[in-house]
Every structure is written in C-alpha cells, then in structure tokens.
C-alpha positions as CSV (number, residue, x, y, z in Angstrom):
1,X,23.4,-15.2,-48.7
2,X,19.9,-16.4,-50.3
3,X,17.2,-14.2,-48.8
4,X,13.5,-14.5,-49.0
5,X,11.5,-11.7,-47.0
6,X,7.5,-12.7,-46.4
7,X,6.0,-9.6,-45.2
8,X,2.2,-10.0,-44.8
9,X,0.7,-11.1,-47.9
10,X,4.0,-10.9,-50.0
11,X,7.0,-12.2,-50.9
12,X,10.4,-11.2,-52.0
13,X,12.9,-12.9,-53.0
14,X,16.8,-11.5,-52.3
15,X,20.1,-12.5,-53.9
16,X,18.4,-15.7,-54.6
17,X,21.4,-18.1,-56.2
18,X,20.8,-20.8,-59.1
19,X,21.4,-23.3,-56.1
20,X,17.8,-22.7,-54.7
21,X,14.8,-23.1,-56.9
22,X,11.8,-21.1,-55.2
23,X,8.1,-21.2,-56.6
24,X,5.3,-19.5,-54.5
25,X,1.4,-19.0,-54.4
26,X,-0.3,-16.1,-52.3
27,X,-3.5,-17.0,-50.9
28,X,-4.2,-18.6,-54.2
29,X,-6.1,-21.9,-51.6
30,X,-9.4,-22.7,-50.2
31,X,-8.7,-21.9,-46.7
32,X,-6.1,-18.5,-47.8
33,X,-3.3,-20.7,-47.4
34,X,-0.3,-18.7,-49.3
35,X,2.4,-21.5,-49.7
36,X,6.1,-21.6,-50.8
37,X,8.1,-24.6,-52.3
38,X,11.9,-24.4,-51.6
39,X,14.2,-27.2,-53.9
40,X,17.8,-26.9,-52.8
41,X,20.2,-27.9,-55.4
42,X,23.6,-27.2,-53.8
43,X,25.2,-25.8,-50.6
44,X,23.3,-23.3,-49.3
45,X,22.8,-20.3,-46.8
46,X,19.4,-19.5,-46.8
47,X,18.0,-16.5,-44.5
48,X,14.1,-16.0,-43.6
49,X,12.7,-12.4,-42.6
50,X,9.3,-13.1,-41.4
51,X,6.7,-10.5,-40.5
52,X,3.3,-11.7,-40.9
53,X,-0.1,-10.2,-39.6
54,X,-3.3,-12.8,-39.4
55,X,-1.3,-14.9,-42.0
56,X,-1.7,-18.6,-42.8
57,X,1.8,-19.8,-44.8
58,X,2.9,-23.4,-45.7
59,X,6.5,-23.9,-46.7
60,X,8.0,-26.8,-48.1
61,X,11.8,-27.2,-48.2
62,X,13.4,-30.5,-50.1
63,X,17.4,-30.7,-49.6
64,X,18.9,-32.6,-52.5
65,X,21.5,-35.9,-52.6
66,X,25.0,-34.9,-50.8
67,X,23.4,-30.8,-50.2
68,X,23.6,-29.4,-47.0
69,X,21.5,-26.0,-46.3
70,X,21.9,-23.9,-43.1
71,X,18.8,-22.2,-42.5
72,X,18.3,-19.1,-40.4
73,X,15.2,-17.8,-39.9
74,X,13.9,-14.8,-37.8
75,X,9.7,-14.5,-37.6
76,X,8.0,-11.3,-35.6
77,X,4.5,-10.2,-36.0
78,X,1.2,-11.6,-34.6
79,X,-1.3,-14.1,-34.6
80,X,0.7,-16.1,-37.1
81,X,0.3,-19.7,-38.2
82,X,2.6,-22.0,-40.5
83,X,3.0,-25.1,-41.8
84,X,6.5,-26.4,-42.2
85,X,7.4,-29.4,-44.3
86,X,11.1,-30.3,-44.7
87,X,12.0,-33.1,-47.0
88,X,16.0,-34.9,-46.9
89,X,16.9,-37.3,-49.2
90,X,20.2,-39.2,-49.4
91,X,23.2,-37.8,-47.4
92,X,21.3,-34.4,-47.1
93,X,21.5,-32.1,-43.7
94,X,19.5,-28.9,-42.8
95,X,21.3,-27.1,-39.7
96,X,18.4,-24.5,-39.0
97,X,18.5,-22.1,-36.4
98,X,15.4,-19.9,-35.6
99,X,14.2,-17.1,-33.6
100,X,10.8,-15.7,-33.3
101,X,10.1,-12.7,-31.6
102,X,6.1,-13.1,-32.3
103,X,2.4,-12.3,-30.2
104,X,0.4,-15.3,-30.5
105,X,1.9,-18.3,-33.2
106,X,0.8,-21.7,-33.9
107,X,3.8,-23.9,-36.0
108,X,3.4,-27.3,-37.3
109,X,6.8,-28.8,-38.1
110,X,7.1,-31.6,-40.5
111,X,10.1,-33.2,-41.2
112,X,10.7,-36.6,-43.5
113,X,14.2,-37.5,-43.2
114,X,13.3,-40.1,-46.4
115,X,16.6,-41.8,-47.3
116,X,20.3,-42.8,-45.4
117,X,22.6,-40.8,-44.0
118,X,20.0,-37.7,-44.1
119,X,20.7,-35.6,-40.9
120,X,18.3,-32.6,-39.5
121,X,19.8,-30.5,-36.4
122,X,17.0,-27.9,-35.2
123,X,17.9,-24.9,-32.5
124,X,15.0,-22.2,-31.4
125,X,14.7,-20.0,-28.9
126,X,11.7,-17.5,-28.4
127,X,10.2,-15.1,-26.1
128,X,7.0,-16.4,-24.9
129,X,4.4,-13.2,-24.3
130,X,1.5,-14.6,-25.2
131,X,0.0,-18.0,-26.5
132,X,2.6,-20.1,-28.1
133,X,1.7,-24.1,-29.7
134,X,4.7,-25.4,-31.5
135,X,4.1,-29.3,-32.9
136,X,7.0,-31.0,-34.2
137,X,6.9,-34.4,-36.0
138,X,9.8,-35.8,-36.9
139,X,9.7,-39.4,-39.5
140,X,12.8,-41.4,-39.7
141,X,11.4,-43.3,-43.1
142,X,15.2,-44.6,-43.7
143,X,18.1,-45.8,-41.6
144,X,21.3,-44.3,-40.6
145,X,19.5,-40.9,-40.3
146,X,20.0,-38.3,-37.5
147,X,17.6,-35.9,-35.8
148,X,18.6,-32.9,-32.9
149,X,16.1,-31.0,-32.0
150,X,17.0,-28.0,-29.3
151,X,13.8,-25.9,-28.0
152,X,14.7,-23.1,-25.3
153,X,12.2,-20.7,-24.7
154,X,11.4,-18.2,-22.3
155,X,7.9,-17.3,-20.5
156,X,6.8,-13.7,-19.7
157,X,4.0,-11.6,-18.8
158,X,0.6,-13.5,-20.8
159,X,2.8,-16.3,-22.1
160,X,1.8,-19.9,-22.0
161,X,3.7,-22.0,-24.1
162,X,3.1,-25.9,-25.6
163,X,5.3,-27.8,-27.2
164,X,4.9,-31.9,-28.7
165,X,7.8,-33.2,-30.2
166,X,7.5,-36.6,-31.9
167,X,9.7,-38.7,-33.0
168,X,8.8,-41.7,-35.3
169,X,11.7,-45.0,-35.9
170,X,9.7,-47.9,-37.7
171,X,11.4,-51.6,-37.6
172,X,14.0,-52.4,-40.0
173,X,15.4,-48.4,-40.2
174,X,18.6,-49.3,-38.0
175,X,21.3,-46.7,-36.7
176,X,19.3,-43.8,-36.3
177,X,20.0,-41.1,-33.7
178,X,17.0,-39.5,-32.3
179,X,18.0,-36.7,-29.6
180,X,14.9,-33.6,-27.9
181,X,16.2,-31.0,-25.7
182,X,13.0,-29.1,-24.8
183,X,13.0,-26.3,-21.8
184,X,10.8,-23.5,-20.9
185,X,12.2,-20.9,-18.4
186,X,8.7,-19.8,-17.2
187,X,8.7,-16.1,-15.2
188,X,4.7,-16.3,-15.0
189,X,2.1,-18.2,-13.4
190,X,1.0,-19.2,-16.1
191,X,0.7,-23.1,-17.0
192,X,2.9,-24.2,-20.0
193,X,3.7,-27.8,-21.4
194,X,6.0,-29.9,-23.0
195,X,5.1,-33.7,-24.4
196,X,8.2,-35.1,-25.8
197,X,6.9,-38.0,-27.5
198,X,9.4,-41.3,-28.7
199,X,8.1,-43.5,-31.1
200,X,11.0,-46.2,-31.5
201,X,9.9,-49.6,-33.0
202,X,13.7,-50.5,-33.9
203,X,16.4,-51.7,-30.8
204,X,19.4,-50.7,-32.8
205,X,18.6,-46.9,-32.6
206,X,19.8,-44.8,-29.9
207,X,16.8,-42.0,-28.3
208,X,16.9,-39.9,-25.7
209,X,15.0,-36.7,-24.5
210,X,14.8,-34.2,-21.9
211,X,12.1,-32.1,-20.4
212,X,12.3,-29.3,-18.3
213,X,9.7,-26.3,-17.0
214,X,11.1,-24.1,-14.2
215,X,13.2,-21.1,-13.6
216,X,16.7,-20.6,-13.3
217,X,18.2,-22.7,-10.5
218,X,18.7,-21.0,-6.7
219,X,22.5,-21.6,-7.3
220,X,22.8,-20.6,-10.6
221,X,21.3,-16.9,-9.1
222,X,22.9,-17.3,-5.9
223,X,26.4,-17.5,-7.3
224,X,26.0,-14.7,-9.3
225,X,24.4,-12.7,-6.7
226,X,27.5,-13.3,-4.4
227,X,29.7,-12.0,-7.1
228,X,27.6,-8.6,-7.1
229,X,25.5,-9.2,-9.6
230,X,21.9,-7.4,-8.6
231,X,18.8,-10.2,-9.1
232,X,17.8,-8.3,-12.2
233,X,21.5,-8.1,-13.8
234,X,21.8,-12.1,-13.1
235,X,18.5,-12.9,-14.8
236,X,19.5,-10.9,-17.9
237,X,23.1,-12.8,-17.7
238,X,21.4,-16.2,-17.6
239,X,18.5,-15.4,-20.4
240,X,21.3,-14.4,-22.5
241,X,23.4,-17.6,-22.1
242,X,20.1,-19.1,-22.4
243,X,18.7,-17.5,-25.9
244,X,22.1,-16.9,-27.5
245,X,24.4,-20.2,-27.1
246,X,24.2,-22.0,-30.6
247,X,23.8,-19.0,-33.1
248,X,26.6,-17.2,-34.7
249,X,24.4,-15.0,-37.5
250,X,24.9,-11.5,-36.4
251,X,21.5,-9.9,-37.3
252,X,19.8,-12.5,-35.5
253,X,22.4,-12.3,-32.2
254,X,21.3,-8.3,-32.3
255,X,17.4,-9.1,-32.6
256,X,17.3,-11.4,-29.6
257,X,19.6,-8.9,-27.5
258,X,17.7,-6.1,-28.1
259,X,14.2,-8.2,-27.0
260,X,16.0,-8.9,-24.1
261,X,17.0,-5.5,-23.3
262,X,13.1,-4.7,-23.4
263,X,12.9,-7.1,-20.6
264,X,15.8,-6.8,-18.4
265,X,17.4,-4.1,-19.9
C-alpha cells in the first residue's frame, strides 16, 4: 500500500507506486504553511500516518478519469491544523476512512466533485478530549455526482466538539445524491455543535441529513445491563460499535481499540 508518513515538519514517502504522483513543500509559505499535492493516476490504496506538533499542512488530492482511491488516514499529535482539498473529475471515487486520535485540531475539508459520475464517501470517528472544529464543504460543480459523509465522534473529559457540513447543488447539476450523518456521543458537560448545512438549488437531487448530540440511549444501556453487562462494560460495548463499524484496515481497528481501552478499559 502507498504510504506517506508527515511527522512534524517532515515527510516521507513509503512504497509509493508510479500510480500516485506526490510533490511537497515544507514550510516553504508566508504563513509556514508546508503543503502536499497528491495526483492519482490509477487505482489506489493510499495510507496517512499523521503526527504533527503546532503544525499548519495543506493537502491537495486530485483522483483522475475512471480512478478510484481508498484513503485511510490515521492523525495523533496536538494543536494541529489542516487544509484538505480533494478534487474528482469524471467517474472518479475517493472512499476515505479516517481516525484521529489528536489534543486540540482545527480541519477544513474541501471537496470539488467537478465532473459526472464523480462519487466521494467520507467515514470518521474521533475521540473528542479537548477542542475539536471540523468544517466540511462539499461542491457538486457537475451532475450525477454522489457525496456520503459519516461523522461519529465521541466527547470526553475537556472535549467540545464543532462540526459544519455544507453541501452546495447549483441549478442545472441534476441526479446528485447528497447524504450527512453527523453524531457526537457527548460524556461531558461541555457544549458541542453540529450545523449540517443543505445548499440545494436543483429539485431533481435527492438530500438528506441527520443530527444528533446525546448519549447512548436508556434502552440501549438498559438491555445490556439486564444481560449482566456492568454500566462501564456496556459503554465500552456501545463506543466500540460506535467508533469501529465501517473500517476494515487493521492498524487503524488496533489504534482506536487501544484509545478506547484508555477510557473504558
């Protein structure tokens, strides 16, 4: 699998394939901005290893005609803040699934899904310990495109989460699917948010999305309970349902069980 590593202020680049074309500045902008541009040329598995420190990236990633590239990406560190921008042209999909075990991270998401048939299909989960802004924009510039994005993320000890997701259809850019799944299971008294946006100037698109802030439900712990699970035990049950359902990368399954046994082990 393609593998690029940012750690800090570098980068490395691992068993990187002549399908993926990677070019990269470090801190080489006004504002200490290291950025990375990502061309994908054929089928790919492409796997991020994030540990960054006070660090300011930008990442572009552009998926070619008739390419799809599953992304899985795992970020720890603190104080981080990145730029994402993903570019789709025709037929194109990026499956990305995405962990981050982070203190303190601010993410803008971009995503252009510029020409027909493009589709983008995001999952994330995260452990929410301290302040947490995620901002995702998503532009269908093209009909016939496809967007999925899947946000679950759980609140503990100094943890305040926000996340926007917007989702942009202009008139004339028929048959697009637009679909948000956003929840926070929040443990804390601390306030969090969620503003699912849906920007639809087209009637022949079909958008939904869903909201929810809360904790697990009284039946969902009470069933468990009565089938001798302690309170502690049915939590940890849940959160795992919760943080692991949709990823099948093993390194990544073993990172978010092991945070989990530092909570509820």
């Amino acid at each position: 699998m393609n593998k690029i590593v940012i750690d800090k202020e570098n980068v490395i680049l691992e068993k990187i394939t002549k399908s993926i074309d990677v070019n990269f500045e470090l801190r080489e902008s006004e504002f200490g901005i290291s950025k990375i541009f990502i061309k994908v040329l054929k089928n790919s598995n492409l796997f991020f290893d994030i540990n960054i420190d006070n660090s300011k990236y930008y990442i572009e990633i552009e998926v070619d005609n008739n390419v799809t590239l599953n992304i899985y990406e795992m970020k720890k560190g603190n104080k981080a803040k990145i730029q994402y921008n993903y570019i789709l042209l025709n037929n194109s999909i990026i499956n990305l699934y995405k962990y981050n075990g982070t203190t303190s991270i601010k993410e803008m998401i971009l995503v252009n899904l510029n020409e027909e048939y493009s589709k983008f299909n995001y999952n994330f989960k995260s452990i929410s310990k301290s302040k947490e802004n995620y901002d995702l924009v998503i532009n269908h510039n093209s009909k016939n495109t496809d967007s999925f994005i899947k946000n679950n993320i759980v609140n503990v000890e100094d943890g305040k989460t926000t996340i926007q997701v917007s989702s942009y259809v202009d008139n004339g850019n028929i048959g697009c699917n637009v679909d948000q799944s956003n929840r926070i299971i929040n443990l804390t008294d601390n306030k969090c948010e969620i503003r699912p946006n849906l920007y639809i100037d087209e009637y022949d698109c079909n958008a939904n999305h869903s909201a929810l802030i809360g904790g697990f439900s009284k039946q969902e712990l009470f069933y468990l309970q009565s089938r001798g699970l302690s309170i502690n035990d049915a939590n940890r049950l849940l959160i795992n349902g919760f943080l692991l359902s949709d990823f099948d990368n093993v390194k990544m399954i073993k990172e978010i069980k092991n945070n989990i046994n530092e909570y509820w082990g």
